[in-house]
C-alpha positions as CSV (number, residue, x, y, z in Angstrom):
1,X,0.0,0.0,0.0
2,X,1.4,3.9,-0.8
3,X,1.7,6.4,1.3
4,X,-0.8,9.5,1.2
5,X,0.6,12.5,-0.7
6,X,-0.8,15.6,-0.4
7,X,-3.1,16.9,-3.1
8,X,-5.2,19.8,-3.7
9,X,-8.0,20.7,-6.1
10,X,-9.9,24.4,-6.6
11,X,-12.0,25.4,-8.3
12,X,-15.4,27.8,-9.1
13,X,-19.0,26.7,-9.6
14,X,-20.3,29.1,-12.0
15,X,-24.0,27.7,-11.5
16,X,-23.3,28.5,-8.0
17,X,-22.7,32.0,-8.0
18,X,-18.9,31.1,-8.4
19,X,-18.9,29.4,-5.2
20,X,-15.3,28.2,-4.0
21,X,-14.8,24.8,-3.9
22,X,-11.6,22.7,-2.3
23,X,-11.1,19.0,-2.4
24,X,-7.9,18.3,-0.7
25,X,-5.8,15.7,1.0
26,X,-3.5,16.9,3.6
27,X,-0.7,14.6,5.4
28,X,2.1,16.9,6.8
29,X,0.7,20.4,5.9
30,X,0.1,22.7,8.3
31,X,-1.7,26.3,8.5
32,X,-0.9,29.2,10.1
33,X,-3.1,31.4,12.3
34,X,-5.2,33.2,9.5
35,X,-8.3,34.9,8.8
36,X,-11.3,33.2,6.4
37,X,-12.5,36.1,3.5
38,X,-16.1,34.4,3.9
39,X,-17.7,31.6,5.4
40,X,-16.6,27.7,4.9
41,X,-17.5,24.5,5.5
42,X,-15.8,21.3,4.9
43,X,-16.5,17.5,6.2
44,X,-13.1,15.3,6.8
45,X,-13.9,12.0,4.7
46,X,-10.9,10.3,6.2
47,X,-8.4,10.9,8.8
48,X,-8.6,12.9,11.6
49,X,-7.9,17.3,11.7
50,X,-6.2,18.5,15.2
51,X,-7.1,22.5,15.3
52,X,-6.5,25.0,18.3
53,X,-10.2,27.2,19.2
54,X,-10.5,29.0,22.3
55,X,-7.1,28.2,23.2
56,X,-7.5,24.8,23.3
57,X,-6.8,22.1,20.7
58,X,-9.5,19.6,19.7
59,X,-10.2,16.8,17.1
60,X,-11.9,16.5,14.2
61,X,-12.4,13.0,13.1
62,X,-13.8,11.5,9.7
63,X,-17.1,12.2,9.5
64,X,-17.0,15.9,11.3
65,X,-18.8,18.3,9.4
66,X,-17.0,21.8,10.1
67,X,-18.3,25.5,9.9
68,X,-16.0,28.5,9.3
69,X,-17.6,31.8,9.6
70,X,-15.7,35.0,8.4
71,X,-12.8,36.2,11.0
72,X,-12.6,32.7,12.6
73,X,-9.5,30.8,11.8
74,X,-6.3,29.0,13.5
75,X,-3.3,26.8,13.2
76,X,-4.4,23.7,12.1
77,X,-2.1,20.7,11.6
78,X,-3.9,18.1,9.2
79,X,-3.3,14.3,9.9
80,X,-3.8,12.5,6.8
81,X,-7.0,14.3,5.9
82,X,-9.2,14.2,2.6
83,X,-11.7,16.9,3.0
84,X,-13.8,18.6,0.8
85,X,-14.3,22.3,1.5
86,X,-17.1,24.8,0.4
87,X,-16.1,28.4,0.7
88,X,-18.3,31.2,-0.1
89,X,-17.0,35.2,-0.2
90,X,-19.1,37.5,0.4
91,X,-19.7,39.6,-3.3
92,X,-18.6,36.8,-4.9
């Protein structure tokens, strides 16, 4: 069996008000605190997503849906995670 590698995909829905969308698969990467534009939501299919709120670091495992309002972001480190992510801007 092979490894995970990491692997993005991005892309617009026209038909959707060129809604945002993100398919990714995350092994090693990691985020930096940051700032979301608009509002996201994204569902971990596989693995597991360990992300600091509050000051306190929780898991996310396969199967959590997650919701991202605008101004609300951490560090995140991604543990072998394939998760799908709907972004919407606002004016977009």
């Amino acid at each position: 069996m092979q490894p995970r590698q990491e692997a993005t995909k991005f892309w617009h829905d026209t038909t959707l008000n060129n809604l945002e969308l993100l398919r990714a698969t995350y092994v090693t990467h990691t985020f930096a605190p940051h700032v979301h534009e608009g509002y996201a939501i994204g569902v971990i299919d596989a693995g597991a997503e360990v992300f600091r709120y509050r000051g306190a670091n929780h898991v996310a495992v396969a199967g959590s849906l997650q919701a991202l309002t605008e101004r609300v972001g951490s560090a995140m480190v991604r543990i072998t995670v394939e998760q799908p992510v709907l972004d919407s801007r606002p004016g977009s």
